[in-house]
C-alpha positions as CSV (number, residue, x, y, z in Angstrom):
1,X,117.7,124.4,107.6
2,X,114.7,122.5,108.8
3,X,111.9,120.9,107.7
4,X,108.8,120.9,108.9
5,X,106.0,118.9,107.5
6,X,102.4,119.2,109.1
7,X,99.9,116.2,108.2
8,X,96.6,114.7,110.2
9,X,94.3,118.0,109.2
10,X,90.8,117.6,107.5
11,X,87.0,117.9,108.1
12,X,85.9,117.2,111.9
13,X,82.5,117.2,113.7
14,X,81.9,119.5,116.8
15,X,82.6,118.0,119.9
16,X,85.1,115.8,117.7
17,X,88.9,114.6,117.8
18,X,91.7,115.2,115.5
19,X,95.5,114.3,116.0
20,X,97.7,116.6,113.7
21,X,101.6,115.3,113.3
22,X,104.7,117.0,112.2
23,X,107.4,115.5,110.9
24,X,111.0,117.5,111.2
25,X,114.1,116.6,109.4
26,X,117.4,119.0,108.7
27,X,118.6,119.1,112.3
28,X,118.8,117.3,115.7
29,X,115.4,117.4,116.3
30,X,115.9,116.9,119.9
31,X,117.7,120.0,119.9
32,X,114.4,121.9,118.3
33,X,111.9,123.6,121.2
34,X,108.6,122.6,119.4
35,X,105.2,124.7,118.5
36,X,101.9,124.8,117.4
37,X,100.0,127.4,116.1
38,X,96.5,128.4,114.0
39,X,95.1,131.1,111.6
40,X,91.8,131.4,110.7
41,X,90.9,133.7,107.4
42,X,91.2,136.9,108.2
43,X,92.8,136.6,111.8
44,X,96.0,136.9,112.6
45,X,98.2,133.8,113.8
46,X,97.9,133.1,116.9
47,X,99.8,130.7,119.3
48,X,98.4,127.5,120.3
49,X,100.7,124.9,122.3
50,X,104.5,124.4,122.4
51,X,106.5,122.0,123.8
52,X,110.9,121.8,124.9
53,X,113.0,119.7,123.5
54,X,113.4,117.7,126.1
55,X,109.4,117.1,126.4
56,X,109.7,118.5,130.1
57,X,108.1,121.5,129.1
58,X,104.6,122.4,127.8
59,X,103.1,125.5,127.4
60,X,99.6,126.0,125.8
61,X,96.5,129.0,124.5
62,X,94.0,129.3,127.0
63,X,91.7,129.0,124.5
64,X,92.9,125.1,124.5
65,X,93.6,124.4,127.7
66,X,92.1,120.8,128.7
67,X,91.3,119.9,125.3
68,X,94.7,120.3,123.3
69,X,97.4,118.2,124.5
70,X,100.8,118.5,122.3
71,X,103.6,115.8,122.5
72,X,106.6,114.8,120.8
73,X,108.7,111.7,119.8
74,X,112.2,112.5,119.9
75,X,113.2,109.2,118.4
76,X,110.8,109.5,115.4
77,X,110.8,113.4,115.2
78,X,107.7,114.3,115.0
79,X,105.7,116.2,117.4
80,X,101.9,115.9,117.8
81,X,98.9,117.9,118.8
82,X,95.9,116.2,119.7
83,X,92.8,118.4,119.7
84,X,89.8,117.5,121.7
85,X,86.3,118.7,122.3
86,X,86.5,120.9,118.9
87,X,84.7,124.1,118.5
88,X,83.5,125.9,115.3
89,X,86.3,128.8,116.9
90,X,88.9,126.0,116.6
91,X,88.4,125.6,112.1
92,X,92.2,127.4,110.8
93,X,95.6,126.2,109.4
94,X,97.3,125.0,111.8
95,X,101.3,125.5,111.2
96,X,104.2,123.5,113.3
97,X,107.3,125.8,114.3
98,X,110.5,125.1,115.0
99,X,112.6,127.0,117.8
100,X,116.2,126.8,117.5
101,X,116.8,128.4,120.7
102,X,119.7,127.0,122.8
103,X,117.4,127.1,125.8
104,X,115.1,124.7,126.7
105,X,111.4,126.2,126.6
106,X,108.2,126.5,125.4
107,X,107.8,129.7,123.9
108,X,104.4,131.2,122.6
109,X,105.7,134.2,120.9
110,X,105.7,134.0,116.7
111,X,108.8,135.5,116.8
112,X,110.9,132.9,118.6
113,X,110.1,130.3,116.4
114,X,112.6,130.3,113.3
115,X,111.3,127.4,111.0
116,X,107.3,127.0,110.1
117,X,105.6,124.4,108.2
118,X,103.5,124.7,105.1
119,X,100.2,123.9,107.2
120,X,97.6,121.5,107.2
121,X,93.8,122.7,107.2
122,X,91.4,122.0,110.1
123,X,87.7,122.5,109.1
124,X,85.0,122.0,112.0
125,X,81.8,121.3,110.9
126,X,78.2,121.3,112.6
């Protein structure tokens, strides 16, 4: 079993900046490919960043490209996602996922990721 525990979310500005965390427990976390992703109310989820165990690896949405950057701390396990440049097309949940995959990747499929978070809201305001 993992663990996943998404924090950081809130009300935002346009144009603004938001760091969203999640903290992992339940396994070797540097064992656990990493991902992001977001749905908005009535949209499906949809992927937004992942990142390999090792760090080595990213993989992100081009929807986020540039302005998205995810990261992790193996020693601390958590992995972040800092979010840049915010658009009103950016407001969702935003759910971390865990991969237990023995490979090392970045995967964006929903399907490859076998743990998820309870989510943490991201509202972008004008």
């Amino acid at each position: 079993q993992v663990q996943l525990v998404e924090s950081g979310g809130g009300l935002v500005q346009a144009g603004g900046s938001l760091r969203l965390s999640c903290a992992a427990s339940g396994r070797t976390f540097s064992n656990l490919n990493m991902g992001w992703f977001r749905q908005a109310p009535g949209k499906e989820r949809e992927f937004v960043a992942a990142i390999s165990r090792s760090g080595r690896t990213s993989n992100y949405a081009d929807s986020v490209k540039g302005r998205f950057t995810i990261s992790r701390a193996n020693a601390k396990n958590t992995v972040d996602l800092q979010m840049f440049s915010l658009k009103f097309e950016d407001a969702a949940v935003y759910y971390c996922a865990a991969d237990l995959s023995s490979l090392p990747r970045a995967p964006s499929g929903i399907d490859e990721y076998d743990y998820w978070g309870q989510g943490t809201q991201v509202t972008v305001s004008s």
